[in-house]
NULUM-250614 format. One record per residue (C-alpha): residue in three letters; x, y, z. Coordinates in steps of 0.1 Angstrom, whole numbers. Each point is the difference from the previous one (the first is absolute). Layout:
# residues N
+------+-------+-------+-------+
: numi :  east : north :    up :
+------+-------+-------+-------+
:  ALA :     X :     Y :     Z :
...
+------+-------+-------+-------+
This chain:
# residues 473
+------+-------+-------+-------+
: numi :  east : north :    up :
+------+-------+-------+-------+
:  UNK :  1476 :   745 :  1233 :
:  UNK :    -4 :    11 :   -35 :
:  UNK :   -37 :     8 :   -13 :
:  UNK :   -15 :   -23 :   -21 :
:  UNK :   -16 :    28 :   -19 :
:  UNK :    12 :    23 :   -30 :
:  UNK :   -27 :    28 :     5 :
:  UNK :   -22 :     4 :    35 :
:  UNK :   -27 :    27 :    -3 :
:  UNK :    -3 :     9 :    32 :
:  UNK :   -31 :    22 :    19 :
:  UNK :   -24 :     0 :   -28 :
:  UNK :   -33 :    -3 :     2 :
:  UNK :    -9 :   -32 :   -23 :
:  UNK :   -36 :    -4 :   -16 :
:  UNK :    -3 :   -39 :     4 :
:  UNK :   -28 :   -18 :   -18 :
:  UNK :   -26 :     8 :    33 :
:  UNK :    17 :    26 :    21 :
:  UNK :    24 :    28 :     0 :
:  UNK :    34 :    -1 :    23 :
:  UNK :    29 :    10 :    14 :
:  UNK :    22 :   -24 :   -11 :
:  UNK :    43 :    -9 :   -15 :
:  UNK :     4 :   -17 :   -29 :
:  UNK :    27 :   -22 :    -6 :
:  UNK :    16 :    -7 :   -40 :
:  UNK :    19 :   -25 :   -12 :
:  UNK :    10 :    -4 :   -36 :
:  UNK :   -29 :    21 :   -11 :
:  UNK :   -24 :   -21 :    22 :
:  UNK :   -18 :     4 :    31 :
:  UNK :    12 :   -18 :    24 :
:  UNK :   -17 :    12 :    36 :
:  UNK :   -20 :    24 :    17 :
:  UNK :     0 :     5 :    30 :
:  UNK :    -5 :    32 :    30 :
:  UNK :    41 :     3 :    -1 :
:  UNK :    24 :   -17 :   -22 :
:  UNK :    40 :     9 :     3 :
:  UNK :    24 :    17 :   -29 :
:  UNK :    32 :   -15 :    -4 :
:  UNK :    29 :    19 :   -11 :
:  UNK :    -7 :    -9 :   -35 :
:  UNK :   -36 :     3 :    -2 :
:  UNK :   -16 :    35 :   -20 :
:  UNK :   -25 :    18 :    28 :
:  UNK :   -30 :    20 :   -11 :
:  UNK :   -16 :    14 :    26 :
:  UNK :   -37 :     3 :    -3 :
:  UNK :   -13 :    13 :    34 :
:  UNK :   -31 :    22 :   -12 :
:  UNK :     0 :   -14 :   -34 :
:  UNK :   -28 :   -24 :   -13 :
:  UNK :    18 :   -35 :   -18 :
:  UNK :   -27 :   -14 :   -22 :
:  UNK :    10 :   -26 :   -28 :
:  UNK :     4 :    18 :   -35 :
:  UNK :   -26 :     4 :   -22 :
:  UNK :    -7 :   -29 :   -24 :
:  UNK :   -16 :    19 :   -31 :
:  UNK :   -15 :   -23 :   -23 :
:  UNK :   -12 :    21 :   -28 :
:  UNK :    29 :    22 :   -18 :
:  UNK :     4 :     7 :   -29 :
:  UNK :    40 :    11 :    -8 :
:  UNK :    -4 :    -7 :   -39 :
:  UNK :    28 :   -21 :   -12 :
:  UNK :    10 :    -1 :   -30 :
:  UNK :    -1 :    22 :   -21 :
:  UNK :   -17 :    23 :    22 :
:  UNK :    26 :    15 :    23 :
:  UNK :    -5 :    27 :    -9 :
:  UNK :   -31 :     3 :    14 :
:  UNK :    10 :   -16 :    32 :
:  UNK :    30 :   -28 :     8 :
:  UNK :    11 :   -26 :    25 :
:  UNK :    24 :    26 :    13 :
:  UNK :   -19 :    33 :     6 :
:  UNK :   -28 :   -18 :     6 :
:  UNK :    14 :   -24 :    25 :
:  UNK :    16 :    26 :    21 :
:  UNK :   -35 :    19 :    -3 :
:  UNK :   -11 :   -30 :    20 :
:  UNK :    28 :    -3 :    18 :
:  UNK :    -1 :    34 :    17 :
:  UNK :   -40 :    -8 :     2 :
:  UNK :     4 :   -30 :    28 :
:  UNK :    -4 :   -25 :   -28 :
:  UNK :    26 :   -32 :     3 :
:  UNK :   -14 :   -22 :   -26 :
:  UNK :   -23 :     5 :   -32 :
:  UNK :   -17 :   -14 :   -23 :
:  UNK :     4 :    14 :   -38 :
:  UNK :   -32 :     0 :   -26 :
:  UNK :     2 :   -15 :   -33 :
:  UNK :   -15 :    28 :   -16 :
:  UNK :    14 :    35 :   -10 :
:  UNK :    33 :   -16 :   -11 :
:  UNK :     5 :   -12 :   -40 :
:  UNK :    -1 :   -34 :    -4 :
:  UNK :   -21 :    -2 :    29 :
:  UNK :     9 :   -36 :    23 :
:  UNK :   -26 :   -21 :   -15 :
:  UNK :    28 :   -27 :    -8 :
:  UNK :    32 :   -12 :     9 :
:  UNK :    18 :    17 :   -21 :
:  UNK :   -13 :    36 :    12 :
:  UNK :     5 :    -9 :    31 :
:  UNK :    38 :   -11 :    -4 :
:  UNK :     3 :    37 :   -15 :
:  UNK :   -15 :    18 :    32 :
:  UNK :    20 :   -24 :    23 :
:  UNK :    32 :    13 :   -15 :
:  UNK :    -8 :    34 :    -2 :
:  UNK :    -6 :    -2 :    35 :
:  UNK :    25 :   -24 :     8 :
:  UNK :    23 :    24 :    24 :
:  UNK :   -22 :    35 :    -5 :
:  UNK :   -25 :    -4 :    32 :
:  UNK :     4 :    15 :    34 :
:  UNK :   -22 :   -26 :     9 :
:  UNK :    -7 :   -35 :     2 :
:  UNK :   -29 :    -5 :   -30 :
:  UNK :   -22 :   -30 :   -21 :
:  UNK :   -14 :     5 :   -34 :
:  UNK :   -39 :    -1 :    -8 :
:  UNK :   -12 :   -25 :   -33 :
:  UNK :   -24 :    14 :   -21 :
:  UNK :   -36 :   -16 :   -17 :
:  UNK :    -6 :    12 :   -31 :
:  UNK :   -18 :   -13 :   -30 :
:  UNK :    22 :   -28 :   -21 :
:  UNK :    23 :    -6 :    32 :
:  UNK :   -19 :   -28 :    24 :
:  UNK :    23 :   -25 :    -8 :
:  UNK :    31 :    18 :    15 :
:  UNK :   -14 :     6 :    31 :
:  UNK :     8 :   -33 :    16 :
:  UNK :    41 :     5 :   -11 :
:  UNK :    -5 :    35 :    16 :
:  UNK :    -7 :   -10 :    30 :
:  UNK :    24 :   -27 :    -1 :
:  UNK :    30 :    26 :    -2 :
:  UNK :   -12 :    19 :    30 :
:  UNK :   -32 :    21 :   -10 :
:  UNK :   -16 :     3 :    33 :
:  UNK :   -37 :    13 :   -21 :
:  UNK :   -15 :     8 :   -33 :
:  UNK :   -15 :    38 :    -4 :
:  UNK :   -29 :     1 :   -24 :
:  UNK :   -24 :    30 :   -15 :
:  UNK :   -33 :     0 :    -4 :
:  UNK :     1 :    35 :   -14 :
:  UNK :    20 :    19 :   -25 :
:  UNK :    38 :     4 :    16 :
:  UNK :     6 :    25 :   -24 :
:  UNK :    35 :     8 :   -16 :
:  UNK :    13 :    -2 :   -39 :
:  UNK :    13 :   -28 :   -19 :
:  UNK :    -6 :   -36 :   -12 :
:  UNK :    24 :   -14 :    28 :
:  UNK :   -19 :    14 :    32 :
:  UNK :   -19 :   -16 :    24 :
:  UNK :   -38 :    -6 :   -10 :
:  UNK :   -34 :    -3 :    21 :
:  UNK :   -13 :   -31 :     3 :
:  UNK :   -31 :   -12 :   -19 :
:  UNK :   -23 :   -26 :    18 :
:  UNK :     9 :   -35 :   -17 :
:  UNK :    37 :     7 :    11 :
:  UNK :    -9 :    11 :    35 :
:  UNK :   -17 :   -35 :     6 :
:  UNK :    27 :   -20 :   -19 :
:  UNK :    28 :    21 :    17 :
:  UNK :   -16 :   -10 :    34 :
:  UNK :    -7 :   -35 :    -7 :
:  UNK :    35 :     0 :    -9 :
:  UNK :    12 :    21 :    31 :
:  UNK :   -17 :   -19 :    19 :
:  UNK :    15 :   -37 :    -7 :
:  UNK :    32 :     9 :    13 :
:  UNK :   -12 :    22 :    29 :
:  UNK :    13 :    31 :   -15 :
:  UNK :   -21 :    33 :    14 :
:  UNK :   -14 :    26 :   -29 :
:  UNK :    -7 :    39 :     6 :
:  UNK :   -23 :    23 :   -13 :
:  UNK :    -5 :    34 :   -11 :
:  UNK :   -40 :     1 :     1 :
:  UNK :   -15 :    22 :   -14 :
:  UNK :   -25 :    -9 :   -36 :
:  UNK :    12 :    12 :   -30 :
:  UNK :   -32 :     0 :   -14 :
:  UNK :   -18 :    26 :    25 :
:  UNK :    38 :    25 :     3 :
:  UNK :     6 :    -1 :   -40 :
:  UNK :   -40 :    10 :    -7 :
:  UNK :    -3 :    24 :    30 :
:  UNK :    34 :    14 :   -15 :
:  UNK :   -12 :     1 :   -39 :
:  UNK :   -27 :    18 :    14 :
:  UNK :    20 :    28 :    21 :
:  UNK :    20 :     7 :   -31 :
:  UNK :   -28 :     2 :   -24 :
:  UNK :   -16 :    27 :    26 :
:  UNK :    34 :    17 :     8 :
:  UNK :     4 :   -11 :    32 :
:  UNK :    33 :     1 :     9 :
:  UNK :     4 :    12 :    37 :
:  UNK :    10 :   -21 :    30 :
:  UNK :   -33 :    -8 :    13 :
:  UNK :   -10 :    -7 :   -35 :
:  UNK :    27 :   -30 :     1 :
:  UNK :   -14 :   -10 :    34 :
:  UNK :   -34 :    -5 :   -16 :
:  UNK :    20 :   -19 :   -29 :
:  UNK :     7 :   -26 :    24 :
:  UNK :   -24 :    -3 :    33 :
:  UNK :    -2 :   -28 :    26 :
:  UNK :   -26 :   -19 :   -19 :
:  UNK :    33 :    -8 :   -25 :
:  UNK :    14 :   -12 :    23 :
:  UNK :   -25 :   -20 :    18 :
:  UNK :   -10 :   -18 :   -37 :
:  UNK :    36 :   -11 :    -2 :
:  UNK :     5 :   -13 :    32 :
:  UNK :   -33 :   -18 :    -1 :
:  UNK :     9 :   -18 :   -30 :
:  UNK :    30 :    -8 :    10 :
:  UNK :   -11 :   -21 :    36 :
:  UNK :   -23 :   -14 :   -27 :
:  UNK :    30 :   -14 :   -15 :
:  UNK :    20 :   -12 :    31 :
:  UNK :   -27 :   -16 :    13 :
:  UNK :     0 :   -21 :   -37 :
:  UNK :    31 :    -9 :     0 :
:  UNK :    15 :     5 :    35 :
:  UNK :    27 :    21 :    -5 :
:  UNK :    15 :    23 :    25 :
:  UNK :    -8 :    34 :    -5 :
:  UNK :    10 :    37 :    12 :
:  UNK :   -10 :    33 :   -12 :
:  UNK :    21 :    32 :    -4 :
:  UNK :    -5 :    31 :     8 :
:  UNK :   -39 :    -1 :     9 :
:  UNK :   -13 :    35 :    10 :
:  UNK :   -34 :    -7 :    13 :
:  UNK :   -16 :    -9 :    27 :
:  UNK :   -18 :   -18 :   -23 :
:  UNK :    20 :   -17 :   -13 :
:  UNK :    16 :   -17 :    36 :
:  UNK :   -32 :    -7 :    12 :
:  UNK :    -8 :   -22 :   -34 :
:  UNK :    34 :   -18 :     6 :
:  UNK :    -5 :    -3 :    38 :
:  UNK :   -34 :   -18 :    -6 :
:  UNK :    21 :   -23 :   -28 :
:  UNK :    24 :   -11 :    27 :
:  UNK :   -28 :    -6 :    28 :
:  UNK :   -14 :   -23 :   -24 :
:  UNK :    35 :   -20 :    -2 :
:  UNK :    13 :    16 :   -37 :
:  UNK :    40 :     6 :     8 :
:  UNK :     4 :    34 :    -8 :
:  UNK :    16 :    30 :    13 :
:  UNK :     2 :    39 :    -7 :
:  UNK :    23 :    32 :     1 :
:  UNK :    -5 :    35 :     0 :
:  UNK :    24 :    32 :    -5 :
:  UNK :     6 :    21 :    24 :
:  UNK :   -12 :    29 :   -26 :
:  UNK :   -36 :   -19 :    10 :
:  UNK :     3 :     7 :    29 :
:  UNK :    17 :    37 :     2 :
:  UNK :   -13 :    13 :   -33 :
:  UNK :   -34 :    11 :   -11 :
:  UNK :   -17 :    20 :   -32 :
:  UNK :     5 :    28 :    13 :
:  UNK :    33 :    -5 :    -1 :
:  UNK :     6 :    -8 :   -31 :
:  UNK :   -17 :    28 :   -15 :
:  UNK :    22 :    21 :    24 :
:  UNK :    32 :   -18 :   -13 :
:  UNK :    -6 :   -11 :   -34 :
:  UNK :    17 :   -28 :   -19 :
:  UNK :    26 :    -8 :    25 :
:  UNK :   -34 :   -13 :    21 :
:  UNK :   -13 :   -21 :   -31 :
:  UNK :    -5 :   -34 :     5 :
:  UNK :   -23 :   -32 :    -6 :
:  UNK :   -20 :    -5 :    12 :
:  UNK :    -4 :    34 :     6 :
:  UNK :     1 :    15 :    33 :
:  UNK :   -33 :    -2 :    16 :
:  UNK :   -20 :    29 :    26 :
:  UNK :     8 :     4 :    36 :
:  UNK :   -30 :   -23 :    14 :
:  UNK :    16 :   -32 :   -16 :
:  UNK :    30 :     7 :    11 :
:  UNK :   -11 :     2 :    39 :
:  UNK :   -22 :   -37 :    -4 :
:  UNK :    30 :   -10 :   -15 :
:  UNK :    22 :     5 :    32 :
:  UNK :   -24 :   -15 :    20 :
:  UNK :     2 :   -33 :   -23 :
:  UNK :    39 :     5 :     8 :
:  UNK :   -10 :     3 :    37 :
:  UNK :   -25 :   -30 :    -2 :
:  UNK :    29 :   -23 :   -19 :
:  UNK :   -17 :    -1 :   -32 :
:  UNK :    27 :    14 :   -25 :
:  UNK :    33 :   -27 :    -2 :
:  UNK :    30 :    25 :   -19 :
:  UNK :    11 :    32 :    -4 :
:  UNK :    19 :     2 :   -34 :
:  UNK :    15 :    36 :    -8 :
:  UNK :   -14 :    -6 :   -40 :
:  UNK :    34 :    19 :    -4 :
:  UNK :    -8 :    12 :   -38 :
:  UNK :    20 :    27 :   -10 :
:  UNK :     5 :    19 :   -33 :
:  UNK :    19 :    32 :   -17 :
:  UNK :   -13 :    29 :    10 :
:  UNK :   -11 :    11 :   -32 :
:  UNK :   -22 :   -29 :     0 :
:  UNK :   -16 :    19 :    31 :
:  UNK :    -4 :    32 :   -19 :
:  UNK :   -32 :    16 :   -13 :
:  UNK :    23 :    23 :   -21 :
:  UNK :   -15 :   -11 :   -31 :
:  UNK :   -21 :   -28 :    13 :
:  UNK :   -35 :    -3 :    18 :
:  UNK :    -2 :   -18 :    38 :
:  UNK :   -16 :   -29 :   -19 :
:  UNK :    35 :    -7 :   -21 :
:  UNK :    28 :     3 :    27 :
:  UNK :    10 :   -29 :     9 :
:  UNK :   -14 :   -21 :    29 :
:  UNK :    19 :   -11 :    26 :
:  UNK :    13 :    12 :    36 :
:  UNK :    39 :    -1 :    15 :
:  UNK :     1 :    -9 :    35 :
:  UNK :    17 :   -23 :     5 :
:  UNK :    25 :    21 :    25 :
:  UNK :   -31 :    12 :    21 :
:  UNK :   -20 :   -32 :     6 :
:  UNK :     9 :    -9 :    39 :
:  UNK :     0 :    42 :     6 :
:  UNK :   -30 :     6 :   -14 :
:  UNK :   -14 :   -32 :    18 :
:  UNK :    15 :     9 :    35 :
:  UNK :   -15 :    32 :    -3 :
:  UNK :   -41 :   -10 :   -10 :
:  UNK :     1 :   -31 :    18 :
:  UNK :    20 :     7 :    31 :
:  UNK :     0 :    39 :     5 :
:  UNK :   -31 :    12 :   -14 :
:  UNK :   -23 :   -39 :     9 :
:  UNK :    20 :   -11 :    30 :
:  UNK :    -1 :   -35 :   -16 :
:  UNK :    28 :   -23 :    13 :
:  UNK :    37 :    -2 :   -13 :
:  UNK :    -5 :   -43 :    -4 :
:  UNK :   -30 :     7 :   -18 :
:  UNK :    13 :    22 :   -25 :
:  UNK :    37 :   -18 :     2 :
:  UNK :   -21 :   -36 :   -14 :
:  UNK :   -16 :    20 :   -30 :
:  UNK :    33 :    12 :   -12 :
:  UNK :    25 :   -24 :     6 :
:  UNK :   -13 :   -37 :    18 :
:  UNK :   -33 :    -6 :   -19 :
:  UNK :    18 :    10 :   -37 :
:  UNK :    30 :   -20 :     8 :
:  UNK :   -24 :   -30 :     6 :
:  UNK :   -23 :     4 :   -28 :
:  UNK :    32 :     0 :   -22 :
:  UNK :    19 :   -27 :    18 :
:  UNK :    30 :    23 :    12 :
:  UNK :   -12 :   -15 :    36 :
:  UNK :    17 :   -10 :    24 :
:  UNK :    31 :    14 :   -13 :
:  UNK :   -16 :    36 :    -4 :
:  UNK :   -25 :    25 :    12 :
:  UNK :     4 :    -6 :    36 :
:  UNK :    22 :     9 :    30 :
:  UNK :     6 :   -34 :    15 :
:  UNK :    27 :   -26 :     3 :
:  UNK :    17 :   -18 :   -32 :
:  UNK :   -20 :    30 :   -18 :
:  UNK :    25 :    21 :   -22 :
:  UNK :    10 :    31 :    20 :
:  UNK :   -19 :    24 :   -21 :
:  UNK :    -9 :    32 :    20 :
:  UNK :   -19 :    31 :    -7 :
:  UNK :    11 :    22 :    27 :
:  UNK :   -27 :    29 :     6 :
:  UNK :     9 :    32 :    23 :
:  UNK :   -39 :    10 :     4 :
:  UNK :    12 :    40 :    12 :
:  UNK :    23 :     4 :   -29 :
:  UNK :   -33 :    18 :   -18 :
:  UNK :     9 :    14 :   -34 :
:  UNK :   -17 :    12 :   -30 :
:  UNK :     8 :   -18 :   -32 :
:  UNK :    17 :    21 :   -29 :
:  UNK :    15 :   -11 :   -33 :
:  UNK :    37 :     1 :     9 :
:  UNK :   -15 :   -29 :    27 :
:  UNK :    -7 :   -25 :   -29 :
:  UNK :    25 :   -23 :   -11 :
:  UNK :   -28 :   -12 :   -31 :
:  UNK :    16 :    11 :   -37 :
:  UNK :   -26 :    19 :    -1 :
:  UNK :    -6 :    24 :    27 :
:  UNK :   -41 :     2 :    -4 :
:  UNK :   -20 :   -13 :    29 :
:  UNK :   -41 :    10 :    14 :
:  UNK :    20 :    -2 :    36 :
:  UNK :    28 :    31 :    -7 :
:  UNK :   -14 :    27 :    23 :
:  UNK :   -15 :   -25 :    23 :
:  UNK :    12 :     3 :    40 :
:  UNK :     7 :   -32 :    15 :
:  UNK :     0 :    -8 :    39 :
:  UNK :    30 :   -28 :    -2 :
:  UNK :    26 :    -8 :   -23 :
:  UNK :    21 :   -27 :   -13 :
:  UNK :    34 :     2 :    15 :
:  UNK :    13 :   -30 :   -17 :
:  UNK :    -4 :   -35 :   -18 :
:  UNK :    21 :   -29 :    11 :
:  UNK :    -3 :   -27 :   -29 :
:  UNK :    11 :   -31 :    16 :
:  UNK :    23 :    13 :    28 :
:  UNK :    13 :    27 :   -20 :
:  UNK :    -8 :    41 :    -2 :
:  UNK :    -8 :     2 :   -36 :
:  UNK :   -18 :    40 :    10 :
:  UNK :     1 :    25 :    25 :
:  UNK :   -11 :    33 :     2 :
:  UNK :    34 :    18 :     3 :
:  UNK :    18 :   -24 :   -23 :
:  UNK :   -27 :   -10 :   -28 :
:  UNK :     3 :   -29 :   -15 :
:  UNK :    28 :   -18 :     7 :
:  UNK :     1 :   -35 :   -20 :
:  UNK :   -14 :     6 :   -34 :
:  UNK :     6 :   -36 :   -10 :
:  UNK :    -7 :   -19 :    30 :
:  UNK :   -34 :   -19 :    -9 :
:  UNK :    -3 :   -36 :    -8 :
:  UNK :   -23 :   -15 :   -21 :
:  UNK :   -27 :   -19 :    25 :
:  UNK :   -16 :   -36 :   -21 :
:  UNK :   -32 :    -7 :    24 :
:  UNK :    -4 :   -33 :     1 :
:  UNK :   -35 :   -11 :    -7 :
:  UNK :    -8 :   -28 :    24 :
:  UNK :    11 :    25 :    27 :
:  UNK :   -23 :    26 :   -15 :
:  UNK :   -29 :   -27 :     2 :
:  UNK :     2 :    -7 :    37 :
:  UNK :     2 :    39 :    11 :
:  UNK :   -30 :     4 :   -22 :
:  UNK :   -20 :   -25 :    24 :
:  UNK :    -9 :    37 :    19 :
:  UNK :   -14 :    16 :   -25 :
:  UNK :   -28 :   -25 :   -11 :
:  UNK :   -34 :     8 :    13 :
:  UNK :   -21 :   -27 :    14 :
:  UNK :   -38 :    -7 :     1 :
+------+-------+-------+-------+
């Protein structure tokens, strides 16, 4: 009797939502469709064998930023796909910033869906943006598919009249009141303007220039102001909130109190949070700059034990990449390089390694930060972020002996710059399945440059996932 499956991954040992085991997995039409102890191949069906190998569901990164259109050529859907692609990643979510017009309308985002109309490795949704002068687009945003709205509350930086601005106060309440009628879910970059641009006036007036200078440019009480202000507002008008990139300990503990008291909120970190201190970047420079800046090695140890405790909800890559003259000092000071780190190939590595081989925290644990808790926040749940049945057969398949150390030639990113190059990992990605197909191995690299769909969450889906993350009295 033929097998009623297309692709059986057989012998693996699959991280499930509570528990990691040996287990096949059976595929049909791109879908899970059983797994059990043994399943039979037919003479049709493909056979990866995955006896020794771990079978978590890929990566769902939620903060990249790939920089369409016009700014390819700082990083595209295509190099930056497969840069994800080859990092475990099966779906992501693209910012509205970096690229010019940024998507805060339709009509920006009808350019970025045909740029990457046929250009990802790997399945992807599109950000909105709120910015001043744009509330009353939000709602048609979301209609076409915008699964969130990413807002500033600093300086984003960049040139021009078209980029994407910070938000000032009266459009951060009306842009929630707004959010919030239609159930729509708004992010933040926290940090205040007001206490970075003065503590940065201040550096340059003095001469300040050197990495810890910029750390002091920006500390944790930035951030804490912002995201203070900002459960200020939620609580107003009820919308549902989530913060990017916090890098505090701080910081979670502020938003795990605002969730015990019943605001719906949730929040990411990087994995450069949680592998990369000060010290670091004054050892590597530029390619290490970031904000919020990296902070010292003390915060980043509370911080794993919030991860450990089930405080922290995502891990988003923050996948911000530039040329690497941008990343230069040849003719610039640390405080004028541009900010932003490219990581996105390294997220699950660089988590397998803190979490599991140097913290011995479990593979479900760290497995629900990077792909089941994202895809649920965003709405990609049930169909993604999870190894179960009628979920889409999206695989990151780990071999945790095949230790390397990342060089450049490794990186698939335009731009071969990354904090991580030199780094030795314990495990390694072997290859991405994106819906039942290999879209990256190890041997081949990647394989389907044009394989990713463009995902529309639909928000009364997103709503009733949510129900988890709301804290209660």
């Amino acid at each position: 009797m033929e097998s009623p499956y297309d692709l059986l991954v057989k012998g693996g040992q699959v991280v499930l939502l509570d528990q990691v085991k040996r287990l096949d997995i059976g595929v049909r039409d791109g879908v899970i469709a059983a797994i059990e102890p043994e399943l039979e191949a037919g003479a049709s069906t493909v056979v990866v064998q995955a006896a020794g190998l771990w079978v978590l569901p890929g990566m769902v990164d939620t903060h990249v930023h790939l920089n369409e259109p016009n700014m390819g050529h700082w990083e595209g859907f295509v190099t930056g796909s497969a840069a994800l692609a080859a990092g475990g990643v099966t779906t992501y979510i693209d910012m509205p910033l970096n690229g010019l017009p940024p998507t805060v309308n339709l009509p920006a985002l009808r350019v970025k869906e045909k740029l990457a109309e046929g250009a990802s490795a790997v399945d992807y949704a599109f950000w909105g943006g709120l910015v001043p002068g744009n509330v009353d687009q939000l709602e048609a945003l979301a209609e076409a598919g915008i699964p969130a709205f990413k807002a500033f509350l600093s300086n984003p930086g960049g040139d021009g009249e078209e980029r994407f601005r910070e938000v000032d106060d009266w459009t951060l309440l009306e842009g929630m009141r707004k959010i919030a009628s239609f159930g729509g879910l708004l992010a933040l970059h926290a940090e205040s303007d007001a206490i970075t641009a003065r503590l940065a006036d201040e550096a340059a007036a003095q001469g300040r220039t050197g990495p810890l200078d910029f750390v002091k440019t920006r500390p944790v009480i930035a951030e804490l102001e912002a995201v203070g202000r900002a459960l200020l507002f939620a609580r107003e008008t009820g919308c549902r909130l989530h913060f990017v990139h916090i890098s505090s300990p701080e910081g979670v503990e502020l938003i795990e109190k605002a969730k015990r008291e019943g605001v719906d909120v949730t929040v990411e970190t990087c994995p450069h949070y949680l592998a990369l201190s000060e010290r670091d970047l004054v050892r590597l420079g530029p390619v290490a700059k970031c904000a919020p800046p990296l902070r010292d090695e003390e915060r980043i140890e509370r911080m794993w034990r919030q991860v450990a405790e089930g405080k922290l909800d995502v891990i988003g890559s923050d996948h911000s990449p530039s040329p690497e003259e941008l990343k230069s000092l040849d003719g610039r000071t640390f405080m004028q390089a541009w900010g932003g780190i490219a990581g996105a190939q390294s997220s699950v590595e660089v988590m397998l390694e803190e979490g599991y081989f140097k913290r011995g925290l479990p593979l479900p644990l760290l497995s629900r930060l990077l792909s089941t808790q994202p895809a649920k926040r965003f709405g990609l749940h049930p169909r993604k972020g999870e190894i179960g049945i009628g979920f889409d057969a999206d695989f990151a398949i780990v071999d945790p002996k095949a230790g390397y150390t990342l060089t450049k030639e490794n990186l698939y990113q335009r731009h071969k710059i990354s904090p991580y190059v030199g780094r030795t990992f314990s495990s390694r990605v072997s290859s991405t399945w994106v819906r039942g197909s290999k879209v990256y191995s190890a041997e081949e690299g990647v394989r389907l440059p044009g394989h990713g769909i463009r995902l529309s969450p639909n928000p009364m889906r997103r709503q009733r996932d949510d129900s988890e993350f709301a804290g209660t009295e």
